[in-house]
Every structure is written in C-alpha cells, then in structure tokens.
BAFI-3210 file (N, C-alpha, C; in Angstrom, 3 decimals, decimal comma, padded with zeros to 6 digits):
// residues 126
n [1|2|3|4|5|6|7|8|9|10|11|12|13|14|15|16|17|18|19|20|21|22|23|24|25|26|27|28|29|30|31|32|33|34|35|36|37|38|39|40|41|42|43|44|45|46|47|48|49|50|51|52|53|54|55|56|57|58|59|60|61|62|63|64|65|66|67|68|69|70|71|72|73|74|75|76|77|78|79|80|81|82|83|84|85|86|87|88|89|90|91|92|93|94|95|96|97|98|99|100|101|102|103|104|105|106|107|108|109|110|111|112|113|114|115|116|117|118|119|120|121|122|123|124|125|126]
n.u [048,311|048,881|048,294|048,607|048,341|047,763|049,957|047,736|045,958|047,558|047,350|049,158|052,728|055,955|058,971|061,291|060,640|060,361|062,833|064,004|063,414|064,986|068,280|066,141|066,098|068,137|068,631|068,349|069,082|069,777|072,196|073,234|070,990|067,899|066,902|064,573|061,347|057,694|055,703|053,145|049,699|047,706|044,703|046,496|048,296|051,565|053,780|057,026|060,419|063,491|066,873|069,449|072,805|076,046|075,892|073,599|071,240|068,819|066,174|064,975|060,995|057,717|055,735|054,951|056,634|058,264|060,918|061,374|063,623|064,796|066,767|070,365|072,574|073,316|074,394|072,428|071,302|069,578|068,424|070,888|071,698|073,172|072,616|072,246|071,202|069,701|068,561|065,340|064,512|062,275|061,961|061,290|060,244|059,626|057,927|059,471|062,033|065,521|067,373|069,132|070,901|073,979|077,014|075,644|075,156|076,199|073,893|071,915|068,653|065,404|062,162|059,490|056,970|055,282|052,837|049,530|049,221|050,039|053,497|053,219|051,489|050,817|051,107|048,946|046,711|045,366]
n.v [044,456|046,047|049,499|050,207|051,290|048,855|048,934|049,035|050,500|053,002|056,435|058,353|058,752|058,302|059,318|059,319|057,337|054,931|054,639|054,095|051,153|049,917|048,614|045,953|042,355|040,630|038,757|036,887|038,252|040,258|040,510|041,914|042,900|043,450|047,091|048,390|049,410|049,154|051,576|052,698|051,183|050,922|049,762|049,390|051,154|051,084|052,570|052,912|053,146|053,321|052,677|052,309|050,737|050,932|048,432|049,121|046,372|046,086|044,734|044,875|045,711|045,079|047,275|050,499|053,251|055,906|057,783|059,710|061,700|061,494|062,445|063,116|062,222|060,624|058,588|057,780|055,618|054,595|052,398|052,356|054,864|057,179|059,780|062,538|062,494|064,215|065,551|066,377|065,298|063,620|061,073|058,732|055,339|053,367|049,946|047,153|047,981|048,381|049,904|051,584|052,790|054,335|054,956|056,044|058,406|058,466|059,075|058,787|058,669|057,823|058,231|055,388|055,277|052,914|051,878|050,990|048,331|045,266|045,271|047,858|050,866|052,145|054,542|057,122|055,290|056,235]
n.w [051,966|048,791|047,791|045,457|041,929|038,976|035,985|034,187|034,996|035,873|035,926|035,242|035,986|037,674|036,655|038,663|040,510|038,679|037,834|040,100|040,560|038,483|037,713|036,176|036,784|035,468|032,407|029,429|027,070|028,403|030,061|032,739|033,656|033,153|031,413|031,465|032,658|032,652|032,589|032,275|030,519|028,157|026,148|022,768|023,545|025,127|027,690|028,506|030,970|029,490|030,108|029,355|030,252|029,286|026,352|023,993|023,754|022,344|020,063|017,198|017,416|017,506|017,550|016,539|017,446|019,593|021,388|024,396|025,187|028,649|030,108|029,956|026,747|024,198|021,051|018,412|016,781|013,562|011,101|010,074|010,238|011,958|014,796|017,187|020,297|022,957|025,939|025,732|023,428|020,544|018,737|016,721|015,692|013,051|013,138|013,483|012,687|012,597|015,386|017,979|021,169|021,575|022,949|025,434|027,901|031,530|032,538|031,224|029,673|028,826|027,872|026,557|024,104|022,834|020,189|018,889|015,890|015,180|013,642|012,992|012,149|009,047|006,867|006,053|006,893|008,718]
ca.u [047,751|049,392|046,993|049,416|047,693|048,870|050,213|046,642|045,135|047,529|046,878|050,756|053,673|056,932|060,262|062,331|060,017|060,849|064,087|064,207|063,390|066,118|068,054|065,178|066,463|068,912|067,501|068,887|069,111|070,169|072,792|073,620|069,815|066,768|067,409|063,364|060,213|056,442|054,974|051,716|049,586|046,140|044,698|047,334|049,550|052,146|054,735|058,404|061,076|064,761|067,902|070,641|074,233|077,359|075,919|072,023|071,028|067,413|066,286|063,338|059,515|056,539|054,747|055,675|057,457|058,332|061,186|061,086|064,245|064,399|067,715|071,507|072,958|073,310|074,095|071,080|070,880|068,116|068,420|072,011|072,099|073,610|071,849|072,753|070,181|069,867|067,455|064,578|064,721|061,674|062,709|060,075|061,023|058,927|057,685|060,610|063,222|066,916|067,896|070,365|071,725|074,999|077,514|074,881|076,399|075,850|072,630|070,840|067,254|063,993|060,905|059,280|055,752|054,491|051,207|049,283|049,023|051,986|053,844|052,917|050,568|050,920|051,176|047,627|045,684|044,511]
ca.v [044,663|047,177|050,259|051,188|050,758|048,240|049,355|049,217|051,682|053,976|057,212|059,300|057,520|059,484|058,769|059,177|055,991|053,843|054,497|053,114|049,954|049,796|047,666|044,511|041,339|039,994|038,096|036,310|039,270|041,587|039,759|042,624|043,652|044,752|048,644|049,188|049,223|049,619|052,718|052,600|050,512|051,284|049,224|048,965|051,992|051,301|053,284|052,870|053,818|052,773|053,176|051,298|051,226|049,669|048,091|048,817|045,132|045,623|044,443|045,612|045,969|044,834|048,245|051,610|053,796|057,120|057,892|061,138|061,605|062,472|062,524|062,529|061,789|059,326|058,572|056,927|054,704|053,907|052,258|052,352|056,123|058,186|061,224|062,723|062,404|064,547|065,613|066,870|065,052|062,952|059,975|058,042|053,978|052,556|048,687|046,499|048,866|048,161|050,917|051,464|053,754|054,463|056,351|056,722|059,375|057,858|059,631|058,770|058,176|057,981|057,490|054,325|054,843|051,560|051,434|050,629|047,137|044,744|045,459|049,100|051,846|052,167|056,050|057,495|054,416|056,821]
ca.w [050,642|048,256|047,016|044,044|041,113|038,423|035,083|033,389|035,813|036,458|034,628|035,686|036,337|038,216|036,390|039,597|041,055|038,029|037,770|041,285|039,840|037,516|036,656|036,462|037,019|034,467|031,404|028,431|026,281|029,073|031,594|033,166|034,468|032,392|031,618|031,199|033,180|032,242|033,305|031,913|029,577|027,729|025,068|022,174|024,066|026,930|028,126|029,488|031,021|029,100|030,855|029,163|030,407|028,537|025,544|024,075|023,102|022,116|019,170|016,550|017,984|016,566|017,148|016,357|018,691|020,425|022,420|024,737|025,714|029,473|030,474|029,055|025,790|022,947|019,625|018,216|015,020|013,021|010,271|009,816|009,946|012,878|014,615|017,828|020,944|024,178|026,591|025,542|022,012|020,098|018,021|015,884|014,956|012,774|013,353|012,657|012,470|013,377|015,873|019,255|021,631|021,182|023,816|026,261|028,933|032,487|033,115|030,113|030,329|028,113|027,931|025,321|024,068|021,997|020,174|017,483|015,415|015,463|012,059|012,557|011,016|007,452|006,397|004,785|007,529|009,564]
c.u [048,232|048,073|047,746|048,766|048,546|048,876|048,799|046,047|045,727|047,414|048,148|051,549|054,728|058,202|061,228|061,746|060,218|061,907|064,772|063,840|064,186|067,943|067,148|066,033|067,480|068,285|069,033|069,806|069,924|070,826|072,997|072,271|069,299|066,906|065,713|061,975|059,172|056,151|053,376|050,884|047,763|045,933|046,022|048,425|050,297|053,455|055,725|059,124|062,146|065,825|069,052|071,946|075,094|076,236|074,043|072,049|069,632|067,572|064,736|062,256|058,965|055,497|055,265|056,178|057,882|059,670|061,132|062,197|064,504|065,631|069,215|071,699|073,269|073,686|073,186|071,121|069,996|068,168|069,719|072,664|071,908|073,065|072,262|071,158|070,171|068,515|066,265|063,638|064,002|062,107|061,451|060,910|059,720|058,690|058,467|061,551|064,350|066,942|068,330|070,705|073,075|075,928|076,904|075,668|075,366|074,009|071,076|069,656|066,397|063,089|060,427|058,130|055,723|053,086|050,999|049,261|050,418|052,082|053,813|051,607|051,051|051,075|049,941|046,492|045,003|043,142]
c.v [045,999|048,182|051,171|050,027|049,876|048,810|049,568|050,299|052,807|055,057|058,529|057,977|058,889|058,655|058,514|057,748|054,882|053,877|053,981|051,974|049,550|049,186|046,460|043,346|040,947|038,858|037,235|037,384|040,452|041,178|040,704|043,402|044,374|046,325|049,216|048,707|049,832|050,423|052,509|051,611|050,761|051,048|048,610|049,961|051,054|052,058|052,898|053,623|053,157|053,445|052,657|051,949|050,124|049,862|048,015|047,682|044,996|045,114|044,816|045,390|045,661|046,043|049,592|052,337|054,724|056,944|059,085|061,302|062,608|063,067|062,264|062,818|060,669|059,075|057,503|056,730|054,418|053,796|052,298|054,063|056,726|059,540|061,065|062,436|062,586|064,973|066,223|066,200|064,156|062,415|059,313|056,912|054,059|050,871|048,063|047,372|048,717|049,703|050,448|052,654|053,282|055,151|056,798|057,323|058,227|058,086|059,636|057,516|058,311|057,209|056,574|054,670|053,608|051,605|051,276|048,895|046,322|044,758|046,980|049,853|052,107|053,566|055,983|055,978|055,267|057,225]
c.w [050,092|047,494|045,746|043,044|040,250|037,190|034,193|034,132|036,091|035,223|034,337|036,162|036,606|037,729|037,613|040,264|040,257|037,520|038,729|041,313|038,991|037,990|037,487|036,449|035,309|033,902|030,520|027,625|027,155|030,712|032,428|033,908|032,865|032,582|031,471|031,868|032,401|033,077|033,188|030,591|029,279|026,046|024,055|023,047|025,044|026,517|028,935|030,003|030,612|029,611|030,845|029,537|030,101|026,862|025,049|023,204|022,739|020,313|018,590|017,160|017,182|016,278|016,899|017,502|018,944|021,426|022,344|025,249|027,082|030,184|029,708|027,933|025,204|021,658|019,341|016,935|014,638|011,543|009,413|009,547|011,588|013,594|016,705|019,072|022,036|024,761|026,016|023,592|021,248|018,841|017,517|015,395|014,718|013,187|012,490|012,354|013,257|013,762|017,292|019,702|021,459|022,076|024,668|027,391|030,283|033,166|031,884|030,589|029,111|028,225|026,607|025,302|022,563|021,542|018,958|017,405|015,475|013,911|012,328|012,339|010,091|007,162|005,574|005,491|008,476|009,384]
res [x|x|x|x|x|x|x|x|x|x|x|x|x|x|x|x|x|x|x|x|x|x|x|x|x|x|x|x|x|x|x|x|x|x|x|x|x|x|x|x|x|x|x|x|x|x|x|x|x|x|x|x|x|x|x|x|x|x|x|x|x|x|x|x|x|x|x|x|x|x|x|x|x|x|x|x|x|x|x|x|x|x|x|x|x|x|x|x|x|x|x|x|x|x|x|x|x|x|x|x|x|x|x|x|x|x|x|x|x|x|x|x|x|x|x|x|x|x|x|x|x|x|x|x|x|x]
***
C-alpha cells in the first residue's frame, strides 16, 4: 500500500520528483510522450509540471492560466505575438487563448497553474 498522497491532498509537490515522471505515456495529441504531470489540485486550482521537447502541441484551455517558468528557455506566443521566456519568468493566458513554446532549450521546464471557471474570469468579477 502506497502512503504518497494523491494529487488532491498533497499540499508541496518537488519538481525534481515530477520530472521523473516525464515523459507520460504517449497520447493522440502527444506521440512522442505526455510532456506534463499534475502536481497538485484544489477545488477549481491544479498545478503542473510542462516539459515539452521538439514541438509544443497544446492547444487553448478552458481556464485561465499561469506559467512559472522553472527552468531553460523559450520563445513563447500568445496570441500571435512573440516574447522571450526564461527561468524565473511569469506568463498569464487567458481562457481560450492560442499560445506555444517555441525553441525550448533542452532543459526547459515550467510550472502550469489552472483555475477559476471554464471560459475564464472576466476582468472587474472579482
């Protein structure tokens, strides 16, 4: 019987431990191995870890979004506009928003937070 909690309970998560999970099993969308695990999840929040290599194939979210970037480099699109993206570096998508890494260097890493309503938060709903 395992005593590691499951994604709803835990309350820390260690990037070097879910990056040792990486890549997840190969999908439709992602022949080459899933580049992202759940870290954590609470209510509307959860948290990832993304770790694409070659080609980022995601495609828009239903909830708004956060990356933290923890590792590496990138060029990062959003919205058809260009912006550079290295370690240390917070990124905001809105819900439904075309965006992509771009050039990720071999060691590129970030973190995903997700939350909120699907569609988004509205600006001035708070």
């Amino acid at each position: 019987m395992s005593t590691e909690p499951n994604v709803t309970q835990r309350l820390s998560a260690s990037l070097a431990a879910l990056l040792g999970q990486l890549p997840r099993p190969a999908s439709k969308d992602w022949p080459t191995g899933e580049p992202f695990v759940e870290a954590l999840r609470h209510g509307s929040m959860s948290v990832e870890v993304f770790a694409p290599r070659g080609a980022d194939r995601q495609t828009p979210h239903e909830q708004d979004e956060l990356y933290i970037v923890a590792g590496g480099t990138a060029r990062f699109e959003h919205a058809g506009v260009f912006s550079s993206a290295r370690t240390g570096d917070v990124l905001f998508v809105a819900a439904g928003d075309d965006h992509r890494f771009h050039d990720m260097s071999a060691d590129f890493v970030t973190w995903v937070v997700f939350w909120g309503p699907k569609g988004g938060e509205r600006p001035g709903s708070a």
